[in-house]
N, C-alpha and C positions, 0 to 999 in steps of 0.2 A: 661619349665617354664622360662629361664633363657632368652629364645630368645623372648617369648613374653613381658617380663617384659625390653628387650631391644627396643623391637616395640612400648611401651609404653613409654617408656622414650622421642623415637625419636620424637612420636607424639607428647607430651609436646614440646619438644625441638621446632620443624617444626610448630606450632602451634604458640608459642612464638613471632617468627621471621617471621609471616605473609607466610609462606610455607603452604600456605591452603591444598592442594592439596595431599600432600605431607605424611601431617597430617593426612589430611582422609584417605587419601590409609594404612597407618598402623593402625589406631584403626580397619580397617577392614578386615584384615590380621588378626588379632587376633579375632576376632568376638565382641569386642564391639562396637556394631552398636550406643550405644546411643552416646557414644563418638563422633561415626561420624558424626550421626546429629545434635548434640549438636554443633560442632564447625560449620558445615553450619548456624544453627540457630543463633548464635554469629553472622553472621558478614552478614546475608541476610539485613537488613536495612542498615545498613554501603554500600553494595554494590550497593543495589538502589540507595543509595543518593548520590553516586559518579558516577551515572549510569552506571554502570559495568556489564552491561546482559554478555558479554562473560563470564568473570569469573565467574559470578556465575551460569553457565549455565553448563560450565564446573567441576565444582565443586561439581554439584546437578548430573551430568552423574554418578559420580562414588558409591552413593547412591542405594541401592537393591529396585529394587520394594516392597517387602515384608515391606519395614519399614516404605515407603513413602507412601503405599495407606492408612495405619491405624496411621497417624501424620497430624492434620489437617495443620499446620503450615510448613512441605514439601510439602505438595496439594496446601499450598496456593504459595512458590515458586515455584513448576511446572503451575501453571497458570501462572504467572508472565512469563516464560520461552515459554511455548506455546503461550501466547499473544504476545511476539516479535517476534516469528516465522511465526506469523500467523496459525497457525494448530489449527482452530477456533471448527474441530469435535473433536478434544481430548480435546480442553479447556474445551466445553461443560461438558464431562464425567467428567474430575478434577472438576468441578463447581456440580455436581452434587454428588463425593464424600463427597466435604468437606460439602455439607447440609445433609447429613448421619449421619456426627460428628459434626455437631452443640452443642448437647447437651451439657455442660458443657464449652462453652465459654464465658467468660463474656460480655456482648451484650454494654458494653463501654469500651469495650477492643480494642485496633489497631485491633488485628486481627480479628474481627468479621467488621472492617470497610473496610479492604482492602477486608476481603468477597464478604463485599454490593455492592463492587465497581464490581468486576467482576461479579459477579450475576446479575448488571442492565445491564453493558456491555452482555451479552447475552439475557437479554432481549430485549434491545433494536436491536440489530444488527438480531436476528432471527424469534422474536416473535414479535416487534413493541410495544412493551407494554411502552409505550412512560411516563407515568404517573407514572408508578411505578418503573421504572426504574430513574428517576430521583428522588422519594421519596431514592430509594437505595443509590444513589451519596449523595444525602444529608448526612445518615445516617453516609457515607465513608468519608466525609467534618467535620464532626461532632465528628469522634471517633478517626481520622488520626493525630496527632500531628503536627504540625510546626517542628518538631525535627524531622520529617522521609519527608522531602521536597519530593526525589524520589516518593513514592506511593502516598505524598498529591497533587502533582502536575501533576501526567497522573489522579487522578481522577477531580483536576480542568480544563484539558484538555476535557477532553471529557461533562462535566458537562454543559458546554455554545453549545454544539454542537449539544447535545439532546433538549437544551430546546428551542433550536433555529426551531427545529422539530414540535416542541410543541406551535406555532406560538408567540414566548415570546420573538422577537428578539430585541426588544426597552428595556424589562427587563434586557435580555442576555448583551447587550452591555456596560445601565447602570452599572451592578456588575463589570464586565469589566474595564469600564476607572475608577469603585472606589479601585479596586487591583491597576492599571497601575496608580495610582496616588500615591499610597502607596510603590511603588517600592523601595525606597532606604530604606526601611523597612524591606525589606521580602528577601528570599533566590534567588539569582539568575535562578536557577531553575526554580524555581514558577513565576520569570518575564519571561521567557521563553516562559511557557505554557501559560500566558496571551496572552501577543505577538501573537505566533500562532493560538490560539482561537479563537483571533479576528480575524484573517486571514479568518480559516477555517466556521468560522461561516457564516461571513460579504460575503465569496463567495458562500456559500448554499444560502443565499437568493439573490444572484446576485448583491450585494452592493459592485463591482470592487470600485466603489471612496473614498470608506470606510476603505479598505483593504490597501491603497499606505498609511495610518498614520502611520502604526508600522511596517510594512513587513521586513523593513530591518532595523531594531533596532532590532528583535530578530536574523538576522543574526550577527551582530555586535557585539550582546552581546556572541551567541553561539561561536563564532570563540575568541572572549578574553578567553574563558574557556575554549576552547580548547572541547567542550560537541558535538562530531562528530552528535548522536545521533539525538539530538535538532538541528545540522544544519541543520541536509538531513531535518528536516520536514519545517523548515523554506526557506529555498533552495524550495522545492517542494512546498511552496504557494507562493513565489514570481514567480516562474515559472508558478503557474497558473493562475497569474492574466493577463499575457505576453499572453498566449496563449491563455485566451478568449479571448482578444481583437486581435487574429489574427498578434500580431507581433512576427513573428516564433521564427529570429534571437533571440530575445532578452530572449525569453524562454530555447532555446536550452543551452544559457549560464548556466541558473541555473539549467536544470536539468539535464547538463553533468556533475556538481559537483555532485547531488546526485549521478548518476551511479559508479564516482569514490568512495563514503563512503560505498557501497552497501551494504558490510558486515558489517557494523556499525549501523546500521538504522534499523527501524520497515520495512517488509518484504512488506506489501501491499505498503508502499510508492517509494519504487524501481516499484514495481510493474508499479504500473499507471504511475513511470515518465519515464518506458522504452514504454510505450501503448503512452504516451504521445511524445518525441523524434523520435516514427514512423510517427506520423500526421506530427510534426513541419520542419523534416527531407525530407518528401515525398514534403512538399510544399515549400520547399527551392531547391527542386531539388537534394538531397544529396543521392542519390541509393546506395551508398556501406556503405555510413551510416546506412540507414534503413534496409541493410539484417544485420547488425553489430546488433542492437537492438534487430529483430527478432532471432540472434540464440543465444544470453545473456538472453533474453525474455525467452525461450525455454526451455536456464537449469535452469533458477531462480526457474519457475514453475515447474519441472520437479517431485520435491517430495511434494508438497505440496497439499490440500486438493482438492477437484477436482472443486470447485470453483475456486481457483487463476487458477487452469489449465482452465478453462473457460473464464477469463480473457484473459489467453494468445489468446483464441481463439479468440474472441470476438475484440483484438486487430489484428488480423493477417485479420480478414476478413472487418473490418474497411479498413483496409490500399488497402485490393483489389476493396474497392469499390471504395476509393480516383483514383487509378491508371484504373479505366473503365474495370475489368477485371471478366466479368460476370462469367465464368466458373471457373474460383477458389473461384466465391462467391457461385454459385451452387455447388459445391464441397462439401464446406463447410455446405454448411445450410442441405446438405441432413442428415446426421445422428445424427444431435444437436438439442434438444427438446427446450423448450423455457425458458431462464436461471429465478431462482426465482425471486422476488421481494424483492431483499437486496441489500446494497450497496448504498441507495441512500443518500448520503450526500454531498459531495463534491467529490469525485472523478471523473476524466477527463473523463474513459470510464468506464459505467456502460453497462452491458452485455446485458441486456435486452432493453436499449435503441437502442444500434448497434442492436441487432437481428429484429429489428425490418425496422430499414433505412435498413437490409439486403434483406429484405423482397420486400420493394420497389423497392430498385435498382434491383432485378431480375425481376420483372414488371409481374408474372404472373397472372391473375386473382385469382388464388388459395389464392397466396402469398400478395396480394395488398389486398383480401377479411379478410384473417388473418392479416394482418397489422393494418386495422382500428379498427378490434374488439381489438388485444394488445394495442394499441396504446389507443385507450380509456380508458383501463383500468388502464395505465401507466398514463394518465393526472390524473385520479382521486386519483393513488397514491400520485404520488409524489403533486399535491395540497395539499390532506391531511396532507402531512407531510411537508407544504407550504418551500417545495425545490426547488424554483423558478428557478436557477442556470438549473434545467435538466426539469422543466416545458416549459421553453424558447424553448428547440430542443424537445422536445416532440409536442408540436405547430409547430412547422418546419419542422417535418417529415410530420403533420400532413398537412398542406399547401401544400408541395408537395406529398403527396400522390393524395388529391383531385386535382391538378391539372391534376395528369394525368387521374385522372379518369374523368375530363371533366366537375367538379363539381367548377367553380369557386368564384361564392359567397361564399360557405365554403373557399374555398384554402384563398381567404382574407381576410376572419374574422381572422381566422387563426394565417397569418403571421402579421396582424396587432397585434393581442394577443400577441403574439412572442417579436415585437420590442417594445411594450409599455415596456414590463420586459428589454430588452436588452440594450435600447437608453439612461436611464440616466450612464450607465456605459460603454458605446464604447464595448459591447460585442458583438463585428462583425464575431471573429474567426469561429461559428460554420457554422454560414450561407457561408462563404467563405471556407469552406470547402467542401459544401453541390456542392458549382461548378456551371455549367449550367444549372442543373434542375432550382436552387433558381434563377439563374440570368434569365431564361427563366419567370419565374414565376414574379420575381420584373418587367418585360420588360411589363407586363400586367396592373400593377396598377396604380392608379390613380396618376396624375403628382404631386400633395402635397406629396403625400407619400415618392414619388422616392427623394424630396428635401432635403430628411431631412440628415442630415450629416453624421449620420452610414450606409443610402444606399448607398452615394455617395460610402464610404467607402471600404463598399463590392461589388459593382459593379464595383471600379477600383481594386482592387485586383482579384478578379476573371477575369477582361479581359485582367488581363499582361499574358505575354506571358506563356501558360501553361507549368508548372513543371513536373505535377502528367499526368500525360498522359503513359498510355502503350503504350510500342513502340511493336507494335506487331509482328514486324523481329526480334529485336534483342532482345526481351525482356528482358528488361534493368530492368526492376522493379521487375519482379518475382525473390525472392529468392529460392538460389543454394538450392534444399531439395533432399538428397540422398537415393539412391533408396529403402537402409535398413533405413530408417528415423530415424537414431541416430544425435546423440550428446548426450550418454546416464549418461554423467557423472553429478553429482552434482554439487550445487555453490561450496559446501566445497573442493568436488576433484577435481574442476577447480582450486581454488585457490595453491592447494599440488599441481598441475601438473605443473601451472607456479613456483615452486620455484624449484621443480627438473629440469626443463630446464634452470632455471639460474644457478643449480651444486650444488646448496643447498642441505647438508647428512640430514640422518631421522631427527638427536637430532639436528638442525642447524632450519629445516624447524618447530619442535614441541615448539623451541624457540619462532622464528619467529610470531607463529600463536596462541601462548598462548594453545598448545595440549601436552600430555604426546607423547613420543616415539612412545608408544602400538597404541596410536589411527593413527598416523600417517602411521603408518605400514599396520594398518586394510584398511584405504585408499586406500593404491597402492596396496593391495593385490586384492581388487576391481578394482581396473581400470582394472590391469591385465586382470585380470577375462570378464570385460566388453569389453574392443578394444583388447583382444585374443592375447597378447604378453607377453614374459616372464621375459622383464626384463627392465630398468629403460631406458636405452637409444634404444631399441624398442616403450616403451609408449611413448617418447615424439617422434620418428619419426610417429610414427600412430598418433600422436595426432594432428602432423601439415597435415599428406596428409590428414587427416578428415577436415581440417580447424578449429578444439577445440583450436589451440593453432596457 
């Protein structure tokens, strides 16, 4: 009795003085669990709105399953927590818990808003239920307080992004510049999420000229706060307005900052801006860059759903078609079915769109015949969900494919459909990606065509002196893959493995990293285990002859 009532005291105590962590680990030593969720429940809004996913990520770890699957309000922090990670198949399930325990919420309550919000977010992202997903946002706009900015502001984030799907993008906008007018009104935060909104929206429907108004007013303002999070995403749509327009340098800049916040930022956006620094990389000519991306690319994805691992894929076989290298496109395509119909909003590489240029560029009748039947189906998508942004290269595969098939009135209907979307915004990047096929293909049409200022564009970029070329002696461009095909460690145990080669002890790196001892410990006991050495200065010489470090 004496030492529990001392475990309690300390909890009070550690509680007190902001020792979260601390606190929870003793109320749970003693078995009062509500203690422990109670103090998580305290300070989960707080931690949002100083966007704290580490910490309260780490602080919801030390929580039993047992107490979090039957508390609708830890369901609704573990969505929160699997939505930055991206681990979109367990969100699903948490998302499906907390509508078990619905019953007894009060339906104008926060919490029944921040529900709606995750509940449309799965709607919309697997089912396309475009309509009632944004009824949901509303619902989460409506019940969310001005007082919890964090969750009212990723649901004002994604809420212009949906209805932008939903062909409402003159509406989308307006609501837009009436927040962005109100700004010295409202929470930094929440200018934030405008900001970038407008970004991500304004480049789903391919409105690059729309997009240079605020792009870097939400970096300016993320970097005064110091809000790493809200950089990497502002960072990564200024990067992608650099890169549809094909000027590589100037993209690489901003989404070599995201790579460096990686661990701070929502997980898909590292994602696409490492898929993205392989394009912008290979067409600069930077080859040791690009195997650098490829195997960061490799452990990013390495634990995550097998969708972001299809990304990765999706990106690696992109890059072999950049560099002309038909047998590691064949490689590739032979055991990869044809990735879903998700993902289309604004991101650089959608899976399904590469599988499909993959298709082409292997040029076999099988493969060319499956190309136009995908590739039709992908225009009618992404129209429907009038995403102009990936409609534009969906016409451009679509133009080159009929070219080779010897179909040329189609091939320029095509590419003419293609630049009508592409020409008011200099969005040259893809087609100068696309190389000789396009350039072989432009060399065919009609001379007004060829005058117009985005062809000049891409025809003088694609005839400098090629970059992306395999050199097929020394093969300069295929990345070193060992012959056990590891690099088996995690982001996290990359991270503990550079701080053990800089001589950082366990409590030194659990500092460092904002982790208890124990988990750090659990780490190297893993690596161990994974590159087969037994001791700390073994891991880090294994880690460099692997090239992890």
């Amino acid at each position: 009795d004496k030492v529990n009532q001392l475990h309690s005291k300390a909890c009070i105590w550690f509680d007190q003085h902001n020792y979260l962590e601390e606190a929870i680990q003793h109320a749970i030593v003693i078995d009062d669990l509500d203690r422990a969720s109670e103090i998580l429940k305290t300070h989960r809004v707080p931690l949002l709105n100083s966007n704290n996913w580490l910490e309260l990520g780490r602080l919801f770890s030390n929580l039993p399953s047992s107490i979090v699957n039957n508390d609708f309000e830890l369901l609704l922090t573990e969505a929160y927590i699997l939505y930055n990670h991206a681990h979109l198949e367990k969100l699903g399930e948490t998302v499906e818990k907390m509508n078990a325990l619905l019953e007894g919420i009060d339906t104008d309550s926060m919490l029944f808003g921040e529900y709606n919000y995750f509940k449309g977010y799965m709607m919309f992202l697997f089912e396309g239920r475009i309509a009632e997903c944004l009824d949901c946002f509303r619902i989460a706009m409506d019940t969310i307080p001005e007082s919890a900015p964090g969750p009212l502001a990723l649901t004002e984030l994604h809420y212009p992004i949906v209805a932008q799907h939903f062909g409402k993008i003159d509406v989308v906008n307006e609501w837009l510049e009436e927040n962005i007018a109100q700004a010295h009104k409202i929470n930094y935060f929440r200018r934030i999420m405008f900001y970038t909104s407008h970004s991500v929206t304004n480049t789903s429907d391919a409105k690059l000229y729309l997009v240079e108004k605020y792009h870097l007013k939400g970096i300016a303002l993320s970097r005064e706060h110091k809000e790493y999070d809200f950089l990497g995403r502002c960072l990564f749509s200024s990067g992608m307005l650099y890169l549809r327009r094909g000027e590589w340098d100037q993209s690489i800049i901003f989404y070599e900052e995201v790579i460096e916040l990686k661990y701070n930022i929502h997980v898909r956006v590292v994602i696409d801006s490492l898929a993205a620094l392989m394009v912008a990389f290979t067409m600069e000519g930077k080859a040791d860059k690009v195997q650098e991306m490829i195997s960061v690319l490799e452990i990013f994805t390495g634990d995550l759903d097998e969708y972001y691992r299809m990304v990765n894929w999706s990106s690696k076989i992109r890059y072999y078609c950049l560099v002309n290298d038909r047998q590691a496109v064949i490689d590739l395509l032979r055991p990869q079915p044809f990735p879903p119909l998700v993902d289309f909003v604004f991101w650089y590489d959608v899976p399904a769109i590469t599988y499909c240029r993959a298709l082409i560029f292997e040029g076999s009748d099988a493969n060319l015949k499956l190309a136009e039947e995908k590739l039709n189906e992908l225009i009618d998508y992404a129209t429907n969900l009038y995403n102009w942004i990936h409609v534009l290269e969906v016409y451009a595969l679509q133009a080159i494919l009929y070219e080779r098939l010897e179909e040329f009135e189609k091939a320029k209907e095509k590419l003419i459909k293609s630049i009508e979307i592409s020409e008011p915004s200099r969005a040259a990047g893809y087609y100068i990606e696309l190389g000789q096929p396009m350039q072989q293909l432009i060399s065919k049409m009609p001379e007004e065509f060829k005058e117009k200022q985005i062809i000049k564009e891409i025809e003088r970029q694609i005839s400098k002196e090629p970059v992306n070329e395999l050199d097929k002696n020394q093969e300069t461009f295929r990345p070193k893959v060992r012959k056990e095909n590891l690099i088996p460690l995690t982001a996290k145990e990359i991270e503990v493995l550079k701080c053990v080669a800089d001589g950082l002890r366990n409590q030194e790196i659990a500092d460092k990293l904002y982790n208890s001892e124990a988990t750090i410990k659990k780490h190297l006991s893993n690596m161990f285990q994974k590159l087969n050495v037994k001791n700390r200065m073994n891991l880090v010489t294994k880690a460099k002859e692997e090239g992890i470090l």
